[in-house]
N, CA, C and O atoms as a printed pandas DataFrame, in Angstrom:
     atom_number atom_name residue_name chain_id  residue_number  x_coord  y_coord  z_coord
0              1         N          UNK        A               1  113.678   70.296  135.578
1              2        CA          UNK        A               1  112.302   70.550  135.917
2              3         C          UNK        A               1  111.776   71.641  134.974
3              4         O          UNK        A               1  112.479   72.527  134.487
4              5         N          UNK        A               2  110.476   71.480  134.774
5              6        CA          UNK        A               2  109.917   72.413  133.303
6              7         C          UNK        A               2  108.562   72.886  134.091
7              8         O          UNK        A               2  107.548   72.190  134.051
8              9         N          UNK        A               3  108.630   74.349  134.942
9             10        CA          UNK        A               3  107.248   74.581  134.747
10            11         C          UNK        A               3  106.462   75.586  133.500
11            12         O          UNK        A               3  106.828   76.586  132.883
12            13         N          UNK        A               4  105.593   75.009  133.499
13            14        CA          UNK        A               4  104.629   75.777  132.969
14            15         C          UNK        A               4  103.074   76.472  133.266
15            16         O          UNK        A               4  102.000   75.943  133.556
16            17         N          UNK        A               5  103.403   77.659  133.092
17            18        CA          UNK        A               5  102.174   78.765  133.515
18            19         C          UNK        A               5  101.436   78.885  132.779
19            20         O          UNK        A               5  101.761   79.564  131.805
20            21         N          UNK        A               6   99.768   78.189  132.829
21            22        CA          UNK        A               6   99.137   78.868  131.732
22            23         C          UNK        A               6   98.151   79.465  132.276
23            24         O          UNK        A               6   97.796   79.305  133.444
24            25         N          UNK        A               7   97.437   80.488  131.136
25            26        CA          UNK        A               7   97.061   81.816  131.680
26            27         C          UNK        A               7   95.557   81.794  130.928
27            28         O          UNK        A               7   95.549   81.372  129.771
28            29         N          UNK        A               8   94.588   82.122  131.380
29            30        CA          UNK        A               8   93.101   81.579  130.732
30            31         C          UNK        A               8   93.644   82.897  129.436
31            32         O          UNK        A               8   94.653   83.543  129.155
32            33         N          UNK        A               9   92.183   82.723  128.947
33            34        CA          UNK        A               9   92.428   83.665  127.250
34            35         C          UNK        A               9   91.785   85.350  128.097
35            36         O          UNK        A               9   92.150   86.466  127.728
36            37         N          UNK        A              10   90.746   85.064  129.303
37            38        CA          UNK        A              10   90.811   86.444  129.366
38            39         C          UNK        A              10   89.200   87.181  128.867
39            40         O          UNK        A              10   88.357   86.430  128.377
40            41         N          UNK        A              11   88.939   88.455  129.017
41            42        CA          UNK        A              11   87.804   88.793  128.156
42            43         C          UNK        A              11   88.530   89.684  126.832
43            44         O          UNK        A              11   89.316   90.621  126.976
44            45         N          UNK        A              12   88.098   89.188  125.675
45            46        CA          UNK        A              12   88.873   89.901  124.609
46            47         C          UNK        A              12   88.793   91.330  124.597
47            48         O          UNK        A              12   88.012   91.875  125.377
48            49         N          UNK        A              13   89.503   92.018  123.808
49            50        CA          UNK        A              13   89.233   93.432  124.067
50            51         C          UNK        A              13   89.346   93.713  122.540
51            52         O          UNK        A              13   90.121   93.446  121.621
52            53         N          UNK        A              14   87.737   94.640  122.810
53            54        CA          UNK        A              14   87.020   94.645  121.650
54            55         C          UNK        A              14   87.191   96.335  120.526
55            56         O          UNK        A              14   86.797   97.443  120.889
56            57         N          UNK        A              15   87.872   96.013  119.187
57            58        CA          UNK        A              15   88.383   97.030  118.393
58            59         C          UNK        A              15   87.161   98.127  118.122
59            60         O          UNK        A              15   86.050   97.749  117.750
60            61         N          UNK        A              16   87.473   99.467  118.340
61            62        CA          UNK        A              16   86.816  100.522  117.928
62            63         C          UNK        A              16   87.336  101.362  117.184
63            64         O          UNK        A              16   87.983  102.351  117.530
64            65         N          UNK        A              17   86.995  100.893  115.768
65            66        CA          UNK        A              17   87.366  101.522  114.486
66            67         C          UNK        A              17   87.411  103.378  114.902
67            68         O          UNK        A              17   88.208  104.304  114.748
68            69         N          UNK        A              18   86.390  103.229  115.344
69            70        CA          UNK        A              18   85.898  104.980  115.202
70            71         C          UNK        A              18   86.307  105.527  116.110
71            72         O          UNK        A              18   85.964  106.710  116.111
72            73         N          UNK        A              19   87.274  105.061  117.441
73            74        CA          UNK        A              19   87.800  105.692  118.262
74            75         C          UNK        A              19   87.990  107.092  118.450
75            76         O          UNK        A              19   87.549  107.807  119.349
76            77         N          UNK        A              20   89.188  107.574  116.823
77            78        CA          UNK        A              20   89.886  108.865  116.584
78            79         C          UNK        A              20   89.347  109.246  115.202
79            80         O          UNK        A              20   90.005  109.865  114.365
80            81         N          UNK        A              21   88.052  108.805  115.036
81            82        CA          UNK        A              21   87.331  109.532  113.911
82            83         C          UNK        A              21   87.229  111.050  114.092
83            84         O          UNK        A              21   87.545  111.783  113.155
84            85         N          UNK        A              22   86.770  111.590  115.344
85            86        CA          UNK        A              22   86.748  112.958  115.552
86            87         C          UNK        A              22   87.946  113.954  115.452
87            88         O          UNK        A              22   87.945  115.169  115.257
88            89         N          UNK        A              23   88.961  113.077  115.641
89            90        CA          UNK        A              23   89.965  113.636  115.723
90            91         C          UNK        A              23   90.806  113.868  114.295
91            92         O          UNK        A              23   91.251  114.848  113.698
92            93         N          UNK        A              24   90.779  112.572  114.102
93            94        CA          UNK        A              24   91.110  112.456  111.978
94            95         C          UNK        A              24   90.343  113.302  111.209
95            96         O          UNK        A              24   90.886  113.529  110.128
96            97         N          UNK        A              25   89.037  113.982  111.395
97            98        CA          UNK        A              25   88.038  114.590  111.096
98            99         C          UNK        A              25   88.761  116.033  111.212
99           100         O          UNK        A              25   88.839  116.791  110.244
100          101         N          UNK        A              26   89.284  116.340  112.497
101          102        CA          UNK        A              26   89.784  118.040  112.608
102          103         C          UNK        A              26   90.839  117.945  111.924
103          104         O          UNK        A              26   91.002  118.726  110.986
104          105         N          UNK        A              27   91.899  116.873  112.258
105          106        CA          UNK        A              27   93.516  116.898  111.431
106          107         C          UNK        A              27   93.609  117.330  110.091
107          108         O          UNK        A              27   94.464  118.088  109.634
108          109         N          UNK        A              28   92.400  116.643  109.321
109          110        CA          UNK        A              28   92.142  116.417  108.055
110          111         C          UNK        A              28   91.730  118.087  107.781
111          112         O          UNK        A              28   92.313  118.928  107.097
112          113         N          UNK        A              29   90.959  118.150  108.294
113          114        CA          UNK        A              29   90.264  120.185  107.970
114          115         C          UNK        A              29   91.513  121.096  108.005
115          116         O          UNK        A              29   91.748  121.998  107.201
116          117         N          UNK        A              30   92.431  120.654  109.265
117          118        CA          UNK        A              30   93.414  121.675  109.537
118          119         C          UNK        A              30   94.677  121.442  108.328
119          120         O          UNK        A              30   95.336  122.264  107.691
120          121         N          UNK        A              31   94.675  120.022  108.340
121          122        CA          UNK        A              31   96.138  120.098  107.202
122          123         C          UNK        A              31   95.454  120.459  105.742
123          124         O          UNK        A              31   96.205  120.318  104.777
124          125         N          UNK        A              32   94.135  120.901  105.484
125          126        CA          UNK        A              32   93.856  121.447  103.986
126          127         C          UNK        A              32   94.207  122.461  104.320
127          128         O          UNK        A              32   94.857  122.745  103.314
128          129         N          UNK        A              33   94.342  123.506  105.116
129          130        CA          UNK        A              33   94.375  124.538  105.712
130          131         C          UNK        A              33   95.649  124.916  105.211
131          132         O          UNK        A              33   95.872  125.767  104.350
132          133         N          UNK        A              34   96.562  124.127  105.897
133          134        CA          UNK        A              34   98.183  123.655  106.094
134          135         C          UNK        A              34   98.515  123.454  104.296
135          136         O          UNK        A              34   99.170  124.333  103.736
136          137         N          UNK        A              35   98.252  122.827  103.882
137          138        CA          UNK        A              35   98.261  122.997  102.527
138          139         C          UNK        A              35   98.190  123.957  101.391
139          140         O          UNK        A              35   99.059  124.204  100.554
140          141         N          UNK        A              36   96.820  124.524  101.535
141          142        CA          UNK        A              36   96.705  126.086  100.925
142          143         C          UNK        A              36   97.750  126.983  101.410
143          144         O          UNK        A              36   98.245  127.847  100.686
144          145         N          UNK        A              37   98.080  126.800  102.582
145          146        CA          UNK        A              37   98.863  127.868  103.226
146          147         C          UNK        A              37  100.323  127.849  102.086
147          148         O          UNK        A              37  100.931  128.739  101.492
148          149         N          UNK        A              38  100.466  126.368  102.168
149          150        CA          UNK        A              38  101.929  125.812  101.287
150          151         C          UNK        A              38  101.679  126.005   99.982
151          152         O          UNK        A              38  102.546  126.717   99.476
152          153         N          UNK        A              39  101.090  125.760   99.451
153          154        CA          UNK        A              39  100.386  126.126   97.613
154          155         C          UNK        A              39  100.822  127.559   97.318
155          156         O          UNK        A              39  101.478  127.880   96.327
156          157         N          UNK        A              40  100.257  128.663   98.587
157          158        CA          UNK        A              40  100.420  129.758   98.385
158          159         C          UNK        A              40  101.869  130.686   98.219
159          160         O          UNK        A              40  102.205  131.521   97.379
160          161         N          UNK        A              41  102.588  130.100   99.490
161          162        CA          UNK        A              41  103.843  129.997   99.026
162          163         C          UNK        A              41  104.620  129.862   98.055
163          164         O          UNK        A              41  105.464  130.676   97.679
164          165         N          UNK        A              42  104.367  128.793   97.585
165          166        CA          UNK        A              42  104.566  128.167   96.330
166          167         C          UNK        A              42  105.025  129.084   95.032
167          168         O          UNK        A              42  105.935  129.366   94.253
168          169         N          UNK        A              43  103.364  129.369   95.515
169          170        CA          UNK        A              43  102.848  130.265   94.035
170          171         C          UNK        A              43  103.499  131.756   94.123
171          172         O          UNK        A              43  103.890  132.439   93.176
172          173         N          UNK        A              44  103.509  132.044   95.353
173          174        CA          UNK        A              44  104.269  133.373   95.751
174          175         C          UNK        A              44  106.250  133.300   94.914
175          176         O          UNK        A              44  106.838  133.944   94.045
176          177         N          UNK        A              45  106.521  132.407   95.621
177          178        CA          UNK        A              45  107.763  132.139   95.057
178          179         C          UNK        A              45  107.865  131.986   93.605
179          180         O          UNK        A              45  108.787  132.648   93.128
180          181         N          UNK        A              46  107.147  131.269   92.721
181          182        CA          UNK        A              46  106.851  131.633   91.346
182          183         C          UNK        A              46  107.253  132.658   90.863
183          184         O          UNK        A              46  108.295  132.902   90.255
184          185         N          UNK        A              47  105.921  133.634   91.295
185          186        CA          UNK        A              47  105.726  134.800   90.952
186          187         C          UNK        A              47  106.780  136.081   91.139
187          188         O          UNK        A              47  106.913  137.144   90.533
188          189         N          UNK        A              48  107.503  135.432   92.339
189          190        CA          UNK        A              48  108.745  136.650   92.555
190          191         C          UNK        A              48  109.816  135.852   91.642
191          192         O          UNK        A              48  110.857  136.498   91.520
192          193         N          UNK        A              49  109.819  134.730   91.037
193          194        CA          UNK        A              49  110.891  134.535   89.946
194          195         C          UNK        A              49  110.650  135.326   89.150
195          196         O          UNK        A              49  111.334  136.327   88.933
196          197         N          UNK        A              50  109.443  134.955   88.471
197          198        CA          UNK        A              50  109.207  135.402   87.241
198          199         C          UNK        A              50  108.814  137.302   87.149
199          200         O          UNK        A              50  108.690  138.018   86.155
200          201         N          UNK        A              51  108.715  137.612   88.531
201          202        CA          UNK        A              51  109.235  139.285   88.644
202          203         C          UNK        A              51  107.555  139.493   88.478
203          204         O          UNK        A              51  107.350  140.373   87.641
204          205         N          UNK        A              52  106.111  138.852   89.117
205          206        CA          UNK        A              52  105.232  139.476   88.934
206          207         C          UNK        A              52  104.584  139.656   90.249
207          208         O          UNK        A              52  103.405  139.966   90.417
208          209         N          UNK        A              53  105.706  139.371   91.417
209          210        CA          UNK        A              53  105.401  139.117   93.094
210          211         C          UNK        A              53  106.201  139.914   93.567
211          212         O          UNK        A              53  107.123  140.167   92.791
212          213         N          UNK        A              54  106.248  140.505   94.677
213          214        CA          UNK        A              54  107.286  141.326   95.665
214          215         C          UNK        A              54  108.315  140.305   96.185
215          216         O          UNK        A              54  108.101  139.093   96.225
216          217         N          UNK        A              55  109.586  140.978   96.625
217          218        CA          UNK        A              55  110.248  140.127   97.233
218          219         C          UNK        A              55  109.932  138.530   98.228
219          220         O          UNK        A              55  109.286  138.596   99.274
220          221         N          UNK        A              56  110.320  137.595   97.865
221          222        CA          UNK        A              56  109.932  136.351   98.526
222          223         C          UNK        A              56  110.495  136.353   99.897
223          224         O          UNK        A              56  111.616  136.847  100.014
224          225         N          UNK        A              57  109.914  135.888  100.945
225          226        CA          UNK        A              57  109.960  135.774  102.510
226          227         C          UNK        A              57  111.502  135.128  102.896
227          228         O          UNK        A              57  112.187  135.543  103.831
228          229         N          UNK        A              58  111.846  134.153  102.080
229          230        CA          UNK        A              58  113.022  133.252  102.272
230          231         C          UNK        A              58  114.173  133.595  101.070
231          232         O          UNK        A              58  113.848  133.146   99.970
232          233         N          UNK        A              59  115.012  134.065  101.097
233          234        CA          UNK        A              59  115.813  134.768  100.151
234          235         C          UNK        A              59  117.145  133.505   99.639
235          236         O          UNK        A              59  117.657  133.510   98.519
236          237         N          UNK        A              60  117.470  132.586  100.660
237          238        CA          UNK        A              60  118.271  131.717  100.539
238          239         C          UNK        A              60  118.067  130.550  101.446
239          240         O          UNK        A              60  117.665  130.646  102.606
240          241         N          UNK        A              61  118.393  129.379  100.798
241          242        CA          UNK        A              61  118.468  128.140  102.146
242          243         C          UNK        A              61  117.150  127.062  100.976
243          244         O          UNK        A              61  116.809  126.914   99.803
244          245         N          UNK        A              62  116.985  126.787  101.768
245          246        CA          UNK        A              62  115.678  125.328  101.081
246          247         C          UNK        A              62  114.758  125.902  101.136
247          248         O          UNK        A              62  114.189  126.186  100.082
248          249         N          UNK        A              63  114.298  126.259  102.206
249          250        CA          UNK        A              63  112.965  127.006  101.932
250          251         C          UNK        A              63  112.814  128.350  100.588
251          252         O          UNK        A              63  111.830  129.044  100.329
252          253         N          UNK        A              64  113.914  128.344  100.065
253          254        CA          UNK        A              64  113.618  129.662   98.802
254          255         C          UNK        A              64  113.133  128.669   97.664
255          256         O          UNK        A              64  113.927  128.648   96.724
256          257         N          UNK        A              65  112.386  128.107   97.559
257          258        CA          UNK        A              65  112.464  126.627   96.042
258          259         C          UNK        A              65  111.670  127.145   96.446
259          260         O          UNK        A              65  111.519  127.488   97.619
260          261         N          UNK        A              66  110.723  127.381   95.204
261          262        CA          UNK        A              66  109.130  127.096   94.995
262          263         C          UNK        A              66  108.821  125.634   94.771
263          264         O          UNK        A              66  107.734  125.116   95.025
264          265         N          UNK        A              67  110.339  124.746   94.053
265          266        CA          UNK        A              67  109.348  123.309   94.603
266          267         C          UNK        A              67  108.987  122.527   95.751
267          268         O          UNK        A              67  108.190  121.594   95.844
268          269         N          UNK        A              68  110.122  123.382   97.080
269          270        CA          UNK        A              68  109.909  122.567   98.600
270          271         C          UNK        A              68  108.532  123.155   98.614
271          272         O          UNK        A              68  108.083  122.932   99.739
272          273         N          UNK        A              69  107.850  123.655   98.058
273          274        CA          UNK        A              69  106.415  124.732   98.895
274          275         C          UNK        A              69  105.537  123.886   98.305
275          276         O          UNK        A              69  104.642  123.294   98.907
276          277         N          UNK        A              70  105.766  123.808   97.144
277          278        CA          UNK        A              70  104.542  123.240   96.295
278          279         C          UNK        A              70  104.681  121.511   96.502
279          280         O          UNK        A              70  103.721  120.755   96.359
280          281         N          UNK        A              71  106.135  121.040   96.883
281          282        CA          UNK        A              71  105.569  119.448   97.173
282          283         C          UNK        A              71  104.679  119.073   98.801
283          284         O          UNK        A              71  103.816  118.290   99.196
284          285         N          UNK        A              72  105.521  120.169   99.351
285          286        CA          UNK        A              72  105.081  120.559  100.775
286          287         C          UNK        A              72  103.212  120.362  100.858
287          288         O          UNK        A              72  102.481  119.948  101.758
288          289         N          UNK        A              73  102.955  120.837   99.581
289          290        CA          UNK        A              73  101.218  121.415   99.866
290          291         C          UNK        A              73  100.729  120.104   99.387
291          292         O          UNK        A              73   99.819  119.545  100.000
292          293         N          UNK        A              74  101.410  119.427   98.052
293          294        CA          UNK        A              74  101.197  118.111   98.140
294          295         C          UNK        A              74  100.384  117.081   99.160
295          296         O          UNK        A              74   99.296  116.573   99.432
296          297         N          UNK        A              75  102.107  117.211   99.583
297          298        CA          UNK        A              75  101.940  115.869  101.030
298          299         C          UNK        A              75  100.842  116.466  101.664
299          300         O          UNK        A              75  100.005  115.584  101.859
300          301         N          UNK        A              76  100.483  117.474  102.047
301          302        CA          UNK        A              76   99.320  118.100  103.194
302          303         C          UNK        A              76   98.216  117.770  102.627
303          304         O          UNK        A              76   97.253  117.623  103.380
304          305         N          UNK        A              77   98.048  117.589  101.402
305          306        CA          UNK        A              77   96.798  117.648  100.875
306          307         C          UNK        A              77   96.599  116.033  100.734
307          308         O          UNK        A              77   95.446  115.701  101.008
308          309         N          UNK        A              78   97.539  114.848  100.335
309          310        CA          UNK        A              78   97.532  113.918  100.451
310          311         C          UNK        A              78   97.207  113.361  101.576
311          312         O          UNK        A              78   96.367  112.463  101.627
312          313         N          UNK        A              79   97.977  113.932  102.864
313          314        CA          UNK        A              79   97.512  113.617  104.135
314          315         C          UNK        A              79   96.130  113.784  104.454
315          316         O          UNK        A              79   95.432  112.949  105.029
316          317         N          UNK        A              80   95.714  115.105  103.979
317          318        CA          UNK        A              80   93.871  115.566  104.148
318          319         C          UNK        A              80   93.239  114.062  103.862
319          320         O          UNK        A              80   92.615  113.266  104.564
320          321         N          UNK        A              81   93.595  114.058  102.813
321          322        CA          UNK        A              81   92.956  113.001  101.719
322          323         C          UNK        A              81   92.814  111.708  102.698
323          324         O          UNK        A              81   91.689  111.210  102.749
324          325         N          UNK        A              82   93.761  111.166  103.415
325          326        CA          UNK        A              82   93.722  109.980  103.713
326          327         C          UNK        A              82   93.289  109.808  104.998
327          328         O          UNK        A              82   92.780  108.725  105.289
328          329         N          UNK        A              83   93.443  111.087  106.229
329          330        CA          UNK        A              83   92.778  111.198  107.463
330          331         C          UNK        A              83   90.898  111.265  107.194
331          332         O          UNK        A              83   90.003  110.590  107.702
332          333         N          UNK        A              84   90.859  112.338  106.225
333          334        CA          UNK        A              84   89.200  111.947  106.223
334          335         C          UNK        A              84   88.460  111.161  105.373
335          336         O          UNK        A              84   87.272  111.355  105.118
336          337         N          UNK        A              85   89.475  109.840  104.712
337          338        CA          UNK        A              85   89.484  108.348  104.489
338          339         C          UNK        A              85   88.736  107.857  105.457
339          340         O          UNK        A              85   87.582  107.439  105.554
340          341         N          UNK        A              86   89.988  108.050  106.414
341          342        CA          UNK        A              86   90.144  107.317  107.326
342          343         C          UNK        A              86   88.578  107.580  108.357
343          344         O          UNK        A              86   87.759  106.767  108.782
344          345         N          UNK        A              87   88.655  108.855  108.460
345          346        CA          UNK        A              87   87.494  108.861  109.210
346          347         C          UNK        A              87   86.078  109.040  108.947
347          348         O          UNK        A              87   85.268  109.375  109.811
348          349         N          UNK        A              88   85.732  108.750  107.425
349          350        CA          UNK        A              88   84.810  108.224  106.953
350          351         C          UNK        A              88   84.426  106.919  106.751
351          352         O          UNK        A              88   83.278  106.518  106.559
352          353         N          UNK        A              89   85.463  106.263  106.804
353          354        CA          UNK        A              89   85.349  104.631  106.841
354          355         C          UNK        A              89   84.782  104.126  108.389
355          356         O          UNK        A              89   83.896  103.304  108.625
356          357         N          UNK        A              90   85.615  104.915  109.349
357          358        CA          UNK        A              90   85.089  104.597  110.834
358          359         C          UNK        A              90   84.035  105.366  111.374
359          360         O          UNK        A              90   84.217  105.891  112.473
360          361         N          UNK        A              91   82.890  105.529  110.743
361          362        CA          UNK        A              91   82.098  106.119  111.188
362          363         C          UNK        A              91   80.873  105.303  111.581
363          364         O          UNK        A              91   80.147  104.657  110.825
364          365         N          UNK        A              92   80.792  105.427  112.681
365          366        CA          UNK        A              92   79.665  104.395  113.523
366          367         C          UNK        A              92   78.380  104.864  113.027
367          368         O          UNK        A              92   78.238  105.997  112.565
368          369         N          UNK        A              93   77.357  103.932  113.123
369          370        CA          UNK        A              93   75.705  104.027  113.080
370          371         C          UNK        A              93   75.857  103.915  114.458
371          372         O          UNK        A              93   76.793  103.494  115.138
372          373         N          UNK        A              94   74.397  104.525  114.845
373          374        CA          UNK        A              94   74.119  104.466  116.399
374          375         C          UNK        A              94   73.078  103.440  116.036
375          376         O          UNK        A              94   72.551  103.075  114.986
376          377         N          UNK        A              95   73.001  103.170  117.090
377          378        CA          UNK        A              95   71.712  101.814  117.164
378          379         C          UNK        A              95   70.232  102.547  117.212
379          380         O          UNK        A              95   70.089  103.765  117.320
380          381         N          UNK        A              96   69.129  101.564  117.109
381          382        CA          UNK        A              96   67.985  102.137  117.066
382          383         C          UNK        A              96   67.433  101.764  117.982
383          384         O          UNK        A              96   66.984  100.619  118.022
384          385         N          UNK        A              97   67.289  102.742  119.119
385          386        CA          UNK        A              97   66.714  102.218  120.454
386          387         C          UNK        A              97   65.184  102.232  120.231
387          388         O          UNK        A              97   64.590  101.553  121.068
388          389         N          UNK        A              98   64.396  102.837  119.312
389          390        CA          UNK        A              98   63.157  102.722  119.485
390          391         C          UNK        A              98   62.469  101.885  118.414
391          392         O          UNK        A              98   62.515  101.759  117.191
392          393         N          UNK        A              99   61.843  101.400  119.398
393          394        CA          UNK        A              99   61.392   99.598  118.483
394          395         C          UNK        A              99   59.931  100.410  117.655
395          396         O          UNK        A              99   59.586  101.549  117.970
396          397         N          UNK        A             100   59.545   99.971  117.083
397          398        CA          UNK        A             100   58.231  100.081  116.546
398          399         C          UNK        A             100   56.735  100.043  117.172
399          400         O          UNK        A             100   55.674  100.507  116.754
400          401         N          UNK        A             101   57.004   99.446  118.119
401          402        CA          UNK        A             101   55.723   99.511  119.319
402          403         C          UNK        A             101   55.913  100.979  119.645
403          404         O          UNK        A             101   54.919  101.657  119.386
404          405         N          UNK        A             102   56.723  101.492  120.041
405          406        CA          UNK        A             102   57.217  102.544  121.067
406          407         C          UNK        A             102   57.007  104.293  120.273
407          408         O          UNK        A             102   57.160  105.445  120.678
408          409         N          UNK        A             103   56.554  103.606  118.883
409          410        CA          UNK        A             103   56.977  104.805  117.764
410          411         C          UNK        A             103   55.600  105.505  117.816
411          412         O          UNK        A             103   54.852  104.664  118.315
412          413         N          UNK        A             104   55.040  106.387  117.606
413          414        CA          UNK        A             104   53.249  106.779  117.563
414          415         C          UNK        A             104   53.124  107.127  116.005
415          416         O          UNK        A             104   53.764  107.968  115.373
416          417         N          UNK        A             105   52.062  106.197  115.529
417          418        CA          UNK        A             105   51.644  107.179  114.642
418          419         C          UNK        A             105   50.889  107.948  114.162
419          420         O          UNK        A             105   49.917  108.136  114.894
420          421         N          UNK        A             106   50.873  108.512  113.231
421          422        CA          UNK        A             106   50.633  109.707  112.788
422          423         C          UNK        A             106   49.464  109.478  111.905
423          424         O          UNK        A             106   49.563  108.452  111.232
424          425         N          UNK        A             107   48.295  110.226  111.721
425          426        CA          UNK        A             107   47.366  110.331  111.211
426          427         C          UNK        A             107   46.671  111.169  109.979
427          428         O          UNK        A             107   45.449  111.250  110.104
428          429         N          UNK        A             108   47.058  111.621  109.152
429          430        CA          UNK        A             108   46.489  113.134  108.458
430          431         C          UNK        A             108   45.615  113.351  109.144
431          432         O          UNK        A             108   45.356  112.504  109.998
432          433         N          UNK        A             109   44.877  114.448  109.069
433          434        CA          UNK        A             109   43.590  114.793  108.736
434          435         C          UNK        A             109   43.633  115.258  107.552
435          436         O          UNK        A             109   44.629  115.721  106.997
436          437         N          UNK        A             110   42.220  115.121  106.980
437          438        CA          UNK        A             110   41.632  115.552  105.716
438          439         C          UNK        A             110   40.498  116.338  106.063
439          440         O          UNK        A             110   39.517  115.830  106.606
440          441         N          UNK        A             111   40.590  117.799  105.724
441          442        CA          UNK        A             111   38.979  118.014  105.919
442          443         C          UNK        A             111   38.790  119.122  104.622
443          444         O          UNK        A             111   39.622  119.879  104.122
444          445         N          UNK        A             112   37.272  118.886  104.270
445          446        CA          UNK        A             112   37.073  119.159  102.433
446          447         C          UNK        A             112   36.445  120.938  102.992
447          448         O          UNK        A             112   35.400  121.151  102.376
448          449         N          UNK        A             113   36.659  121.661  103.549
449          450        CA          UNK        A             113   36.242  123.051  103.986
450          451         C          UNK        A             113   36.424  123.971  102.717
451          452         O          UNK        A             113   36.156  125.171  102.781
């Protein structure tokens, strides 16, 4: 015996690009943030190689590379890059609720005084 259940299609459920635009919008501000922060590092670590910086924060381990800092600021900045892509692409128009009947217009005056 073979049953079979079928199931109507349903009301579709309808995609909203712009959902987490607001949110991709702050991520994006905060990881440039996050980035400079890493650049600076970076550049800090440089500078205490080359003896024109004070002692560097991380003395040994991975974090002492000036290149983990500087690819670090990279990716952050790449990430910036692609969250407020992202949330420039999903950015809604609002509709235009006011029709043209509804609009008043406007008149100069001219007066030759």
């Amino acid at each position: 015996m073979v049953v079979r259940i079928r199931l109507g299609r349903g009301t579709p459920f309808p995609r909203r690009e712009a959902a987490n635009s607001g949110v991709a919008r702050l991520t994006a501000s905060l990881m440039t943030i996050v980035s400079i922060s890493l650049g600076s590092f970076g550049l800090w670590r440089v500078g205490a190689d080359l003896g024109w910086a004070g002692d560097f924060v991380f003395r040994s381990g991975i974090l002492s590379h000036w290149q983990v800092w500087i690819a670090g600021a990279c990716v952050a900045q790449y990430l910036a890059w692609r969250l407020s892509r992202y949330a420039r692409k999903t950015v809604q128009t609002l509709p235009d609720t006011e029709s043209a009947e509804e609009t008043p217009t406007v008149v100069p005056v001219v007066s030759n005084v």
